[in-house]
LUMFI-165708 format. One line per field, with one value per residue (C-alpha): residue in one letter; z, y, x. Coordinates in nm, 4 decimals. Layout:
<nodes>
aa <- c(A,...)
Z <- c(Z,...)
Y <- c(Y,...)
X <- c(X,...)
</nodes>
This chain:
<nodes>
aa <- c(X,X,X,X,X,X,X,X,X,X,X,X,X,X,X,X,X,X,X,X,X,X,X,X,X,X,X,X,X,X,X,X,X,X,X,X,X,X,X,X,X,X,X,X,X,X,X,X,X,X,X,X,X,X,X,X,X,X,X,X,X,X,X,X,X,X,X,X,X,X,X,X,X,X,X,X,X,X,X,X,X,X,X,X,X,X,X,X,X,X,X,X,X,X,X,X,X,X,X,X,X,X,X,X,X,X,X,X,X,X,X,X,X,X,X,X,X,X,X,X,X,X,X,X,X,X,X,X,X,X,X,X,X,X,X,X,X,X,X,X,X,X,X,X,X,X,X,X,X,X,X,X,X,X,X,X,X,X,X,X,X,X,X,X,X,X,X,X,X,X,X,X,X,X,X,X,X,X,X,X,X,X,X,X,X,X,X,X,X,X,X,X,X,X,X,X,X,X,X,X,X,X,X,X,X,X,X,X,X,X,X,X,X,X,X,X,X,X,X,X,X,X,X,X,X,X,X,X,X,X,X,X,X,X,X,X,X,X,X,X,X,X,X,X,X,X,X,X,X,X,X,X,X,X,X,X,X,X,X,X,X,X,X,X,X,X,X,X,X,X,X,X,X,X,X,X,X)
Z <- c(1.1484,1.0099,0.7534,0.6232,0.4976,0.3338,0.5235,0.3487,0.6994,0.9691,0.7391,0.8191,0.6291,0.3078,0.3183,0.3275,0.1018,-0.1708,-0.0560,-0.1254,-0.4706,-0.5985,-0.5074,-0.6796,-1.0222,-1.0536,-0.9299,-1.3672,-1.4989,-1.2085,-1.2676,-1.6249,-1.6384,-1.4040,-1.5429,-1.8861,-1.7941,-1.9022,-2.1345,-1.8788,-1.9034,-1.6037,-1.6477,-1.2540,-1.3490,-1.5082,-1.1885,-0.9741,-1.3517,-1.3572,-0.9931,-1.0113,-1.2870,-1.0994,-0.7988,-0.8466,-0.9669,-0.6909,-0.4200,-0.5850,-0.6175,-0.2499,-0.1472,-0.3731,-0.1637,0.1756,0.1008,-0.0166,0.3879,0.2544,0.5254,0.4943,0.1530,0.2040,0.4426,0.2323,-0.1067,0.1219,0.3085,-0.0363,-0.2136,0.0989,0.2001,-0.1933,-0.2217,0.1142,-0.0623,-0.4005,-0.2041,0.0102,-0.3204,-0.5056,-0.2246,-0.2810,-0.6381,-0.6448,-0.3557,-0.6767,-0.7579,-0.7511,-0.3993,-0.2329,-0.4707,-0.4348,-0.0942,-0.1886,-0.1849,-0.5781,-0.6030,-0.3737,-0.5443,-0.8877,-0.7557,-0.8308,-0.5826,-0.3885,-0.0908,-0.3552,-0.3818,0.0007,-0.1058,-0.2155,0.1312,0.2595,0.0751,0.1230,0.5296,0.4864,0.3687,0.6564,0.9023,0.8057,0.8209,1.1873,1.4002,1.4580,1.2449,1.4879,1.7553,1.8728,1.7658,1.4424,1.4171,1.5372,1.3169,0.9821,1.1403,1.2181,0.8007,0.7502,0.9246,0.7951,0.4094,0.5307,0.6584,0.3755,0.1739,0.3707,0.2915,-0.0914,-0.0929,0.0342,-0.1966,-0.4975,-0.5068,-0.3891,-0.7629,-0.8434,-0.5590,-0.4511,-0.7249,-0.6985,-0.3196,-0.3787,-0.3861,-0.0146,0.0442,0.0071,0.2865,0.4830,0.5224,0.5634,0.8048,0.9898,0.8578,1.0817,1.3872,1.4260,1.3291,1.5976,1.9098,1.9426,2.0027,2.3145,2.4647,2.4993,2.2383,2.2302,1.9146,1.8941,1.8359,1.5777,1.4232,1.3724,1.2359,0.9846,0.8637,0.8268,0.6508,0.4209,0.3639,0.1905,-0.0659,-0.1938,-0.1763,-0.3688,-0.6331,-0.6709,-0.7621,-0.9679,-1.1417,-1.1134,-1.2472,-1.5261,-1.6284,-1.6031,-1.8539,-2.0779,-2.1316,-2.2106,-2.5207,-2.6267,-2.9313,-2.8203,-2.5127,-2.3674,-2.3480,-2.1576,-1.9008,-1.8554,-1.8230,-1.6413,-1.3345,-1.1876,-1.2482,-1.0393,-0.7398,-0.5691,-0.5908,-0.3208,-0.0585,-0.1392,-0.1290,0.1877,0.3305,0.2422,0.4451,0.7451,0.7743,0.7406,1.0303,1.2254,1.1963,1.3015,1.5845,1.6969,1.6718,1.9460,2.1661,2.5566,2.4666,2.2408,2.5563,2.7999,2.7959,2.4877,2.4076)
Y <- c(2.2892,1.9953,2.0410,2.3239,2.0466,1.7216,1.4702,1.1205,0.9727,1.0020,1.1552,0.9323,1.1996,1.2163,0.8594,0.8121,1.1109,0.8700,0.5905,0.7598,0.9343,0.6135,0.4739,0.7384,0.7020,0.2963,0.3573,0.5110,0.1606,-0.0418,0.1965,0.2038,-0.2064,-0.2399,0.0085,-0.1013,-0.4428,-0.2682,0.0227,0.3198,0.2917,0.4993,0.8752,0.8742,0.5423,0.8267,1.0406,0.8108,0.7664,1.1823,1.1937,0.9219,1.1674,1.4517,1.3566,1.2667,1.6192,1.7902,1.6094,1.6287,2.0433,2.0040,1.7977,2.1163,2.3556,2.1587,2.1315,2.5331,2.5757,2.6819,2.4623,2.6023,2.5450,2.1981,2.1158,2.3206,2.0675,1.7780,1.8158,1.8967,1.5582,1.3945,1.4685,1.4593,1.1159,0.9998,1.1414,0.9869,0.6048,0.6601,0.7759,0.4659,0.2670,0.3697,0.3418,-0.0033,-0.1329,-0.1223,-0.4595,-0.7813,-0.8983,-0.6880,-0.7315,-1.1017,-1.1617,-1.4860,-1.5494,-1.6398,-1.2937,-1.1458,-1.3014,-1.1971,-0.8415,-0.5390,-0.5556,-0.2824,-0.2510,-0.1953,0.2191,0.2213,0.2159,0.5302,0.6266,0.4746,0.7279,0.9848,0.9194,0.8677,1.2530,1.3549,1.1711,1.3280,1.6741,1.6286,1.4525,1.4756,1.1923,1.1202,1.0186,0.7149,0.7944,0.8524,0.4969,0.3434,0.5203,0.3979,0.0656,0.0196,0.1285,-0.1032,-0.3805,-0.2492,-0.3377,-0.7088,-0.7363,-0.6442,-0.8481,-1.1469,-1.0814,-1.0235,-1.2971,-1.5579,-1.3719,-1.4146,-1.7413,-1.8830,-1.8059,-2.1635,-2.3280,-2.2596,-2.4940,-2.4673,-2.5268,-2.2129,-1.9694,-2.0372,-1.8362,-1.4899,-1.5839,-1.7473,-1.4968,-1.1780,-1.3481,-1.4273,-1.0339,-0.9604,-1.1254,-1.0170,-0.6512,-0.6166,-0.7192,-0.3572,-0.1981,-0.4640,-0.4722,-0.2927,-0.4538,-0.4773,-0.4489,-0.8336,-0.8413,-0.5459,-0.7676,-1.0871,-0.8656,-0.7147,-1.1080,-1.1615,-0.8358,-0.9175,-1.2444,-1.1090,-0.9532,-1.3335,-1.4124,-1.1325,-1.1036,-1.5258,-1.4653,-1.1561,-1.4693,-1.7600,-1.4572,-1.3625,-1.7744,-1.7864,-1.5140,-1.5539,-1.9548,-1.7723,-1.9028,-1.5327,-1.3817,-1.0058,-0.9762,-0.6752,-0.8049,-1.1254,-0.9449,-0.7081,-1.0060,-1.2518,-1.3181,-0.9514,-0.9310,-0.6509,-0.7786,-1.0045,-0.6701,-0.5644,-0.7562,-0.5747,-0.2625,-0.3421,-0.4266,-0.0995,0.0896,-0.1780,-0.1893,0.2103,0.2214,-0.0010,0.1335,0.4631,0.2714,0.1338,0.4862,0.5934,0.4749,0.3805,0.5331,0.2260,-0.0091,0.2347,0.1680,0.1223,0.3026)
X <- c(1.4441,1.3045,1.0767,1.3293,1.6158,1.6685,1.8777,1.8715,1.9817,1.7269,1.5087,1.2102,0.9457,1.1746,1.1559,0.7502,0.7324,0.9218,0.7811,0.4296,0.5377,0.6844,0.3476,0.1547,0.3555,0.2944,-0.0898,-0.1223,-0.0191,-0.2227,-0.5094,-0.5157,-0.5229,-0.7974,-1.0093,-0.9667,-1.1517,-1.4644,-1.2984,-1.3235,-1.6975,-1.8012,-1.6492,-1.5437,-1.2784,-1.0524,-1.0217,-0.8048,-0.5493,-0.5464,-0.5077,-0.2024,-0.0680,-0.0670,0.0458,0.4202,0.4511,0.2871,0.4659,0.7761,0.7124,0.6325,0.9812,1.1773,1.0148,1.0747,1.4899,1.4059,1.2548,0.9441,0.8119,0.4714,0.4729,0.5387,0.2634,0.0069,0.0466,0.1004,-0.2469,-0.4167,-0.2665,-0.3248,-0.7230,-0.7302,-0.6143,-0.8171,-1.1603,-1.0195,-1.0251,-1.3089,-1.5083,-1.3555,-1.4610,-1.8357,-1.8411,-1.7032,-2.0023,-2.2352,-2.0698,-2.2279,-2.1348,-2.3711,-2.6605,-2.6385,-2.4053,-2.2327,-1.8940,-1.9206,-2.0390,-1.7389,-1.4416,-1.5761,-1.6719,-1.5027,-1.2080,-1.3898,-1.1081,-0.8323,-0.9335,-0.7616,-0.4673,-0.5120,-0.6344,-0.3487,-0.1238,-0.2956,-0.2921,0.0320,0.1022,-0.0787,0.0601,0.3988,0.2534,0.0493,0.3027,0.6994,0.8796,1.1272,0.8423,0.6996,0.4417,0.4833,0.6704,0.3639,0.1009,0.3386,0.3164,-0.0646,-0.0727,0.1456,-0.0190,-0.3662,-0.1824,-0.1104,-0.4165,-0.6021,-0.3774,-0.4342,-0.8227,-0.7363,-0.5586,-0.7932,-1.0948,-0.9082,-0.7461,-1.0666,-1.1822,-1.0127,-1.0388,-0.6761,-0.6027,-0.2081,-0.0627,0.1377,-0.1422,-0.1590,0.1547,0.0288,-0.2202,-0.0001,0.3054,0.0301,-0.0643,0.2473,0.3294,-0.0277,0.0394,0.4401,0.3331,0.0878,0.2522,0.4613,0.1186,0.0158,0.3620,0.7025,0.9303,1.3221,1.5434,1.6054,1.1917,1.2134,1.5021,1.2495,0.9864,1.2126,1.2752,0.9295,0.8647,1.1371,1.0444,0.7383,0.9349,1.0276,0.6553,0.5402,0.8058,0.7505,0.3752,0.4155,0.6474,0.3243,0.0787,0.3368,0.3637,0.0198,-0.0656,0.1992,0.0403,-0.2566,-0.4377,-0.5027,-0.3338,-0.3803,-0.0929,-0.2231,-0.6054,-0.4407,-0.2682,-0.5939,-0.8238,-0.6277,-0.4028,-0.3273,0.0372,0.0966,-0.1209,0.1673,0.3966,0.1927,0.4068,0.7496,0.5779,0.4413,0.7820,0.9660,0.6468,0.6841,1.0741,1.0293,0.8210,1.0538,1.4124,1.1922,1.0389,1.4123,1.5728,1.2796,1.5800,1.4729,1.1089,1.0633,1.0714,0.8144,0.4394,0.2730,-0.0148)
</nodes>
């Protein structure tokens, strides 16, 4: 039975169950830098840091008792992490409308905001866990619902992106390049739900998915350079305050999900090339 063993091979679930843990676990450090831009000052900025905490360790339970086939088991913590995690970002989502953008509705207002679409990632995850729990991993289907999440991270990154850099002005030429490939990323990603695919297409959009790994790990670089010229004394108050450092990392992580979704999509076999739906 599937849920009942742990197959690194094939294992498609295993592999978004890492993918989400891993996720989980870097969410404390993200979480505790952004939220310590104004010291924690609202009580509900500590729930998604606990929740990040706790999370890794429930899923991880939940993987021990899926290789023990306690299948039920299994499905029971995933669906509580996951709806948890989906309320968690929705919630987030709420909290951070309060910010300036839509008191005042300029785009001065926007790129200074509180980066109110960053809480889905956590809804994201958590649909993630679902997903894996509501629908067979070695279906189309399946494939296909990864890959719209996938696509739904580049697109939001393309959005981020273009809010953020437009802080300076785009300055430096190079801050185009996170817009740019997510957007390339966007358009390659969503032909396989228009029109049957072949492998040698599923090939091409594994390039450009991996491509994005160079463009995020080369601005997690620019950001790093850019904080570390700071003219701050106190390191840790630099890296809060300026250029996200961990933003840019975004891209990899998006590329594990996407390239995920299509080795999954290519193992569908002859159903990869029917109608899409």
């Amino acid at each position: 039975m599937e849920h009942g063993k742990l197959v690194w091979r094939g294992d498609y679930l295993l592999w978004v169950e890492a993918f989400v843990i891993s996720n989980f676990a870097f969410l404390v450090l993200d979480i505790y830098m952004a939220h310590s831009v104004n010291a924690f000052r609202h009580w509900a900025e500590y729930i998604p840091l606990y929740f990040s905490i706790g999370a890794p360790l429930f899923l991880t339970a939940a993987l021990l008792a899926r290789y023990q086939g306690k299948a039920l088991q299994w499905i029971l913590m995933g669906h509580i992490v996951g709806w948890g995690a989906l309320a968690t970002g929705l919630s987030g989502v709420l909290f951070h409308l309060q910010s300036a953008f839509f008191l005042e509705r300029t785009l001065k207002s926007l790129t200074y905001a509180a980066p109110f679409a960053a809480p889905l990632a956590y809804a994201g995850l958590g649909l993630l866990l679902i997903l894996n729990r509501m629908i067979p991993s070695q279906s189309k289907e399946w494939a296909q619902w990864v890959l719209l999440l996938a696509l739904g991270g580049f697109a939001g990154n393309f959005v981020l992106s273009l809010t953020d850099h437009a802080i300076n002005g785009f300055f430096y030429a190079t801050e185009w390049l996170p817009v740019i490939s997510s957007a390339f990323a966007v358009g390659f990603l969503t032909i396989p739900f228009f029109t049957p695919v072949n492998r040698r297409y599923l090939v091409v959009c594994a390039f450009v998915v991996l491509s994005q790994a160079f463009v995020g790990v080369l601005g997690f670089a620019f950001h790093l350079a850019a904080n570390l010229k700071g003219p701050s004394t106190d390191m840790l108050r630099t890296f809060i305050d300026g250029a996200p450092p961990f933003a840019p990392l975004l891209l990899p992580n998006l590329m594990v999900l996407a390239l995920i979704s299509l080795w999954a999509l290519d193992a569908a076999g002859p159903e990869r090339t029917e109608e899409n739906t």
